[in-house]
N, C-alpha and C positions, 0 to 999 in steps of 0.2 A: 507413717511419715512424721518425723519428729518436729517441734517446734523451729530447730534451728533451721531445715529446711522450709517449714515457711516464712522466717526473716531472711532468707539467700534469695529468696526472687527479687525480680525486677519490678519497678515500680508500677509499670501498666498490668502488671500480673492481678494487684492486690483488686483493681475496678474490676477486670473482668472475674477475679472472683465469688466479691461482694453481687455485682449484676447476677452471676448465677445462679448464687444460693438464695435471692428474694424473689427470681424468677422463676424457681423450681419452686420455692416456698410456696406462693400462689397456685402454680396450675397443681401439684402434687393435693395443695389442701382441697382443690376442689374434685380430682377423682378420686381420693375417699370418701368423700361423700356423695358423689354423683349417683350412683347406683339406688344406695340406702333415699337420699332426695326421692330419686323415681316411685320409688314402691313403698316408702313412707308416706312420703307428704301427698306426693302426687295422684298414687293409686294404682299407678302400673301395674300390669304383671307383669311377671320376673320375666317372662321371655319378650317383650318389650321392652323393658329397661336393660337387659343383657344388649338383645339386639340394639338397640339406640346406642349406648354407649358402644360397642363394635364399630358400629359406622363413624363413630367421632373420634377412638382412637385411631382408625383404618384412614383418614384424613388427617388427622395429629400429624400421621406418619409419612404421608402422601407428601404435601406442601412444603416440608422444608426443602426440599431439590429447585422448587422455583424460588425459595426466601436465599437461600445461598448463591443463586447464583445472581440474583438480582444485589445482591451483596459484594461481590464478586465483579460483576461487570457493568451494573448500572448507577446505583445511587451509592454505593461504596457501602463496605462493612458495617460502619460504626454507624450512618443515619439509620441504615436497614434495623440495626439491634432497637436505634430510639424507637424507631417507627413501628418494629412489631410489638412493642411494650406498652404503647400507648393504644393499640388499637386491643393487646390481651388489656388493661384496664378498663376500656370500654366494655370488654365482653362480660367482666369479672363484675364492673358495676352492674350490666345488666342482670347479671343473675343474681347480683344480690338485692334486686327490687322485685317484689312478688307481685306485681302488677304485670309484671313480664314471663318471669320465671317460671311463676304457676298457670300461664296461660301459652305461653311462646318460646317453652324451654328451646329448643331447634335455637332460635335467634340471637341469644349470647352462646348457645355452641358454636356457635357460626362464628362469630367474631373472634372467638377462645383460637377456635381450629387456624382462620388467616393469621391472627397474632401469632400463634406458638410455629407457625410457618416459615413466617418473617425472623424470628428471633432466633428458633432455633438451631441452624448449621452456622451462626455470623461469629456468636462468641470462643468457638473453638479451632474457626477459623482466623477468627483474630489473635487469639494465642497462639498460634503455630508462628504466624509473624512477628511476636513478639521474642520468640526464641531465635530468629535466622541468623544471628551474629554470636549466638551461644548455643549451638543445636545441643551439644553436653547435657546442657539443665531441662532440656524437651519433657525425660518423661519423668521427672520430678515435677517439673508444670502439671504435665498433662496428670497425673498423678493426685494431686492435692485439686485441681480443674475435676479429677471425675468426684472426688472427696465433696467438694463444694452440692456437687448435683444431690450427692445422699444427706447429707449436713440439711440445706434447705426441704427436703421431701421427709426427716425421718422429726424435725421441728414441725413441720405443720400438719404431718397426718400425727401427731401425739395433740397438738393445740386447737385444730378446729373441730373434731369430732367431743370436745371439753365444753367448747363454743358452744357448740350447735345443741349440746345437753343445755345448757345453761338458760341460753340466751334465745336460743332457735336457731335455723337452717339460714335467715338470711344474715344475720349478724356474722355467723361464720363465713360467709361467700361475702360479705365486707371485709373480712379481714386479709384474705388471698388477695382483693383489689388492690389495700393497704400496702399488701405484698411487693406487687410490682410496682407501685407506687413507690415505693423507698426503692428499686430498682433502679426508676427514671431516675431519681434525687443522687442516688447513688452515681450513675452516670453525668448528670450536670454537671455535679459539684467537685468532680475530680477527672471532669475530661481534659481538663490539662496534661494528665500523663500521659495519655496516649497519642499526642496531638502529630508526631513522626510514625507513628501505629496507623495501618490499613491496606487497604486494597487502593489496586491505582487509582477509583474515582473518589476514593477519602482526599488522596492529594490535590485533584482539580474543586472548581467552584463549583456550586451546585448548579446542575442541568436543570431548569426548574421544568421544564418541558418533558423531560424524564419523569421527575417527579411527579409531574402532572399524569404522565400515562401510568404510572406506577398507582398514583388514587384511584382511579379511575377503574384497574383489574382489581386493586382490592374492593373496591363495592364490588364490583363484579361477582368476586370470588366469594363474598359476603354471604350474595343473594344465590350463588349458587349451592353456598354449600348448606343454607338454609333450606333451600328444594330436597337438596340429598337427605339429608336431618331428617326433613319429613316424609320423606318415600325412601327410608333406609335401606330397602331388596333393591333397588336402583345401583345401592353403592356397592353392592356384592355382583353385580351381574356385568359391571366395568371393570372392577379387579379382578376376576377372576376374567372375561376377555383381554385385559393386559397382560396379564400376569402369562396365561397360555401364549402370547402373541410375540412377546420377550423370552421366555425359555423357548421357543421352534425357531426363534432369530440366533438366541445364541447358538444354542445345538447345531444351527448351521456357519455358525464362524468357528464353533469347534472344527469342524470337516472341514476349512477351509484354513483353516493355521498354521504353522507349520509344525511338522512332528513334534521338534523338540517342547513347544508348546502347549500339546493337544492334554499331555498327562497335569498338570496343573492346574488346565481350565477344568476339565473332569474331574479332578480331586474337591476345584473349588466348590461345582454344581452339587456335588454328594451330598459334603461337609451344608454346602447352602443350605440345601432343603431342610436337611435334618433341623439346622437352625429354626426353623419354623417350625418348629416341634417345642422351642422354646417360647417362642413367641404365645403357642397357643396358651402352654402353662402360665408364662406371664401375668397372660391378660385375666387368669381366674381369680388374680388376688382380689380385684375389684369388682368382680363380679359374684363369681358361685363362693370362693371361700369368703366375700364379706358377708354375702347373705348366710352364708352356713354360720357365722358366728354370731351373726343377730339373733337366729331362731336355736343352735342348738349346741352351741359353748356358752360356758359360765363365763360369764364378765368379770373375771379376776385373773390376774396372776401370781400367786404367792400371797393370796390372798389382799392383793392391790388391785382395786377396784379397775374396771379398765372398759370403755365404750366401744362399742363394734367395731367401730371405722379403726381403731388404735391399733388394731391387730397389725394391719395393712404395714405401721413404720418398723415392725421388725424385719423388713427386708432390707432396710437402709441399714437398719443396725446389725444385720448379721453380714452384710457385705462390708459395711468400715469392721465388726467386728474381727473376721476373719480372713480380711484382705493380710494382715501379717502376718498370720498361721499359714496362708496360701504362700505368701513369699518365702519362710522357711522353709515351708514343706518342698518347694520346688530346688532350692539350696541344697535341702541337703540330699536330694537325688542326683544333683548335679554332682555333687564332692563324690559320688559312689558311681558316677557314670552312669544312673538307671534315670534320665530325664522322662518322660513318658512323652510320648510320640501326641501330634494335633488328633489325630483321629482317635486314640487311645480316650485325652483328654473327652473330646468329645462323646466319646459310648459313654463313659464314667460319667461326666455329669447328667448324662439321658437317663444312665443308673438309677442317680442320686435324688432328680427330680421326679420316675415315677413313684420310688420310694416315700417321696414327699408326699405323695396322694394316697398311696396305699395304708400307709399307718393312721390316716385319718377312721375308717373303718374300725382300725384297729382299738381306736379309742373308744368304739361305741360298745365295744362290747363292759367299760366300766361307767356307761352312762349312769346319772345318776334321772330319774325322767324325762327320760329324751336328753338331757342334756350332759353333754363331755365336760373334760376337765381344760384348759384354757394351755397348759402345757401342751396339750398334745399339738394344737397349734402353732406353739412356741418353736415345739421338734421340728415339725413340717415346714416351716419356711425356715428352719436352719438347714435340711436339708436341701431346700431347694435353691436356695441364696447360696450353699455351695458350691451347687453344681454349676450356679449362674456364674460364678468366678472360675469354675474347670475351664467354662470355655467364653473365657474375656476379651478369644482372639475373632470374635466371629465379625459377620462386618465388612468397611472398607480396609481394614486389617488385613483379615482375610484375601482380598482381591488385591492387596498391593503384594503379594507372597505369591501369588500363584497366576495371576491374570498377568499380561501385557499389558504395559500402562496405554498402550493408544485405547484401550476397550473400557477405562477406566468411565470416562461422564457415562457409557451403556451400564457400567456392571454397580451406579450408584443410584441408579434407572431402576432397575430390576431387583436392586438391592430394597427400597424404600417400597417399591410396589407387592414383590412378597411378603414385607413384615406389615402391610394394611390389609395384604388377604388372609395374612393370620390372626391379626382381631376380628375379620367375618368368623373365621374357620373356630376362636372361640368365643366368638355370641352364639354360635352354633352350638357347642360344645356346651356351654355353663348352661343354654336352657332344655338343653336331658334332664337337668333339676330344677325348672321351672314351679312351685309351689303353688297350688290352685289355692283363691284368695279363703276356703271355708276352712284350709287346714294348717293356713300359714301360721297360727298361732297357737299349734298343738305340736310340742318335739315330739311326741312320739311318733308321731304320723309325719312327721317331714324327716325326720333322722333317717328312716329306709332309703327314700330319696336320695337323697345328697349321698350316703355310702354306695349304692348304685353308681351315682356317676363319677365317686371317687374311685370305685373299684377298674368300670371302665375307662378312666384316664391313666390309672398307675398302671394295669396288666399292658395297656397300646403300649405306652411309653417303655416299658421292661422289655418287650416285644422287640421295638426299634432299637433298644436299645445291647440287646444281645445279638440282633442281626448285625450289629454296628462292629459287635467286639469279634464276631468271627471274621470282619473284613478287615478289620486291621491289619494283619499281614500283606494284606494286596494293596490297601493305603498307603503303608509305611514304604512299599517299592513305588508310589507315584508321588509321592515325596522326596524320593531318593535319600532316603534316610531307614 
């Protein structure tokens, strides 16, 4: 996306962009180092801090369906965004105080998880209204709006993991506060542009009575999601009963739709699930592959020194990197008529991403004691950042192509409720490589380990991902294409 494209937006474009990228800046700075925090500072073991953080990302994921709609139909868009920002600052303060953090980590996750609830479905819903009188420019918006997300995440998983070398663990978790912080200031100081920007209750006065019951869930939701935090198999045995309770609901409005219908909702559920096969690899960067680069990659790239957690922002950089290779490539399939079909898309990046696990293995056989070379890292989230853009359609995307819109609030229900039982499905997953604490500081005795469980994530995924490619042809007729 060229410069001149981002001087062609509209003026409330540029607040909600800066809002995103300090908003992203913050919470991305803090789960690079969440993990590494657990089982450094803390003492954890790895299937502890796996497991903990699952249940925080599986709530991450969970709450924004009630932050957007309270966006939506109660206190309006734009208070909703102040209001989840200030309540992520509190969270972000608290964990950057070790009087908390090292005693009642749960208690600013809890705040992290209501804040990033509240915030985040509000500003990309306020962009879409920001385009309604030029829908043209939508996905140039939406475009440089998902740019903004990797811009603030691929700045501060390079800066705080610098930090926390430096300075320590809480100085860096000050600085994510900082983050949002220049978020709010961001928003103050140029909510003038927006001031014709929102949802119908932006346009009325404030309900204070509203906003009063609205305080009142978030302590609520505060103190609950601290209870989950601390009894984290609690959060796995809700999602996974929703989640079961929601696919035997849909499955029964499939059978009840009508034909013309039935094949789309079907195509959707495949394509869904597989989805979550994403989700699981996702969730390893911060989990099994940060711990794998703490104990048994060299901290360099090209001989540039480089801190654990740092690994984590070459995802950001390889999705802006090859967001424009992706748009060619797709170009010039079109100029030759060989587009590749959603499903096609789909196997190919399941491809690409177990490939990303398997070549880690493959590094160990040039370890040098226990420990690999830092590229081979580099490889692995380039391929797996690829395949994360094969399929960019997954989603409410997704369900706006293939569902009937009346199914739409269900299928964004079930949509958010699967991608939290895929960060159970991998804290499950990343503690197969669980390190017992006499060997965590020996590569050679943890390098088995971690190829183990890289082995078993890339052969599942190859697996899923060949059964995917023999379906294609039966996909490609419930697509009608």
């Amino acid at each position: 996306m060229s410069v001149q494209s981002l001087a062609a937006q509209p003026k409330p474009f540029y607040l909600i962009f800066l809002i995103e990228i300090w908003e992203r800046f913050g919470f991305y700075g803090v789960q690079a180092l969440l993990v590494l925090y657990m089982v450094q500072q803390l003492g954890y073991q790895d299937s502890h801090a796996d497991f903990l953080f699952a249940a925080f990302s599986a709530l991450v994921f969970l709450l924004p369906c009630l932050g957007g709609y309270i966006g939506d139909k109660v206190l309006g868009t734009k208070r909703t965004i102040l209001l989840g920002a200030v309540v992520l600052a509190l969270g972000y303060l608290l964990l950057s105080l070790p009087i908390i953090s090292n005693h009642h980590l749960a208690l600013p996750l809890a705040f992290i998880t209501v804040g990033v609830g509240l915030f985040k479905a509000n500003p990309s819903s306020l962009l879409s209204k920001v385009y309604e009188e030029t829908p043209h420019n939508l996905d140039s918006g939406f475009t440089l709006y998902y740019m903004a997300i990797n811009i603030g995440g691929a700045i501060s998983m390079n800066l705080t993991p610098i930090l926390n070398k430096i300075f320590g663990w809480h100085v860096a978790f000050s600085v994510c506060c900082a983050g949002i912080l220049l978020a709010i200031l961001n928003f103050l100081f140029m909510r003038k542009s927006i001031l014709g920007v929102g949802s119908k209750p932006d346009q009325k006065p404030m309900r204070w009575d509203y906003f009063g019951y609205v305080l009142f869930g978030i302590v609520a939701l505060i103190f609950g999601s601290n209870f989950l935090l601390n009894h984290y198999r609690m959060v796995s045995w809700l999602l996974w009963g929703g989640t079961i309770t929601l696919l035997f609901s849909y499955m029964t409005l499939i059978a009840k739709a009508e034909p013309k219908e039935r094949k789309g909702m079907f195509l959707f559920i495949i394509l869904f699930t597989q989805s979550i096969v994403f989700f699981v690899l996702y969730f390893q960067m911060p989990t099994s592959l940060s711990l794998f680069a703490l104990r048994n990659v060299d901290h360099s790239i090209l001989g540039i020194p480089i801190q654990p957690a740092q690994f984590q922002m070459l995802n950001s950089f390889w999705v802006m990197a090859m967001s424009p290779v992706m748009a060619w490539f797709y170009q010039c399939l079109d100029k030759h008529n060989r587009d590749l079909s959603l499903p096609a898309k789909f196997s190919l990046g399941t491809l690409l991403s177990g490939l990303a696990f398997l070549c880690l293995p493959l590094g160990s056989f040039f370890n040098h004691q226990g420990v690999i070379s830092g590229m081979w890292l580099v490889f692995s989230y380039w391929l797996q950042s690829t395949g994360e853009l094969l399929v960019s359609a997954l989603g409410l995307s997704l369900a706006a192509r293939y569902v009937p819109q009346r199914l739409m609030g269900f299928i964004m229900g079930l949509w958010f409720l699967c991608a939290s039982l895929a960060s159970i499905i991998a804290g499950k997953v990343a503690s197969i490589a669980s390190i017992p604490g006499n060997i965590s500081r020996d590569p050679y005795l943890s390098l088995p380990i971690y190829n183990h469980l890289f082995i078993k994530i890339g052969s599942t995924t190859l697996v899923v991902s060949l059964v995917m490619f023999t379906l294609v042809p039966f996909l490609k007729k419930l697509t009608g294409k």
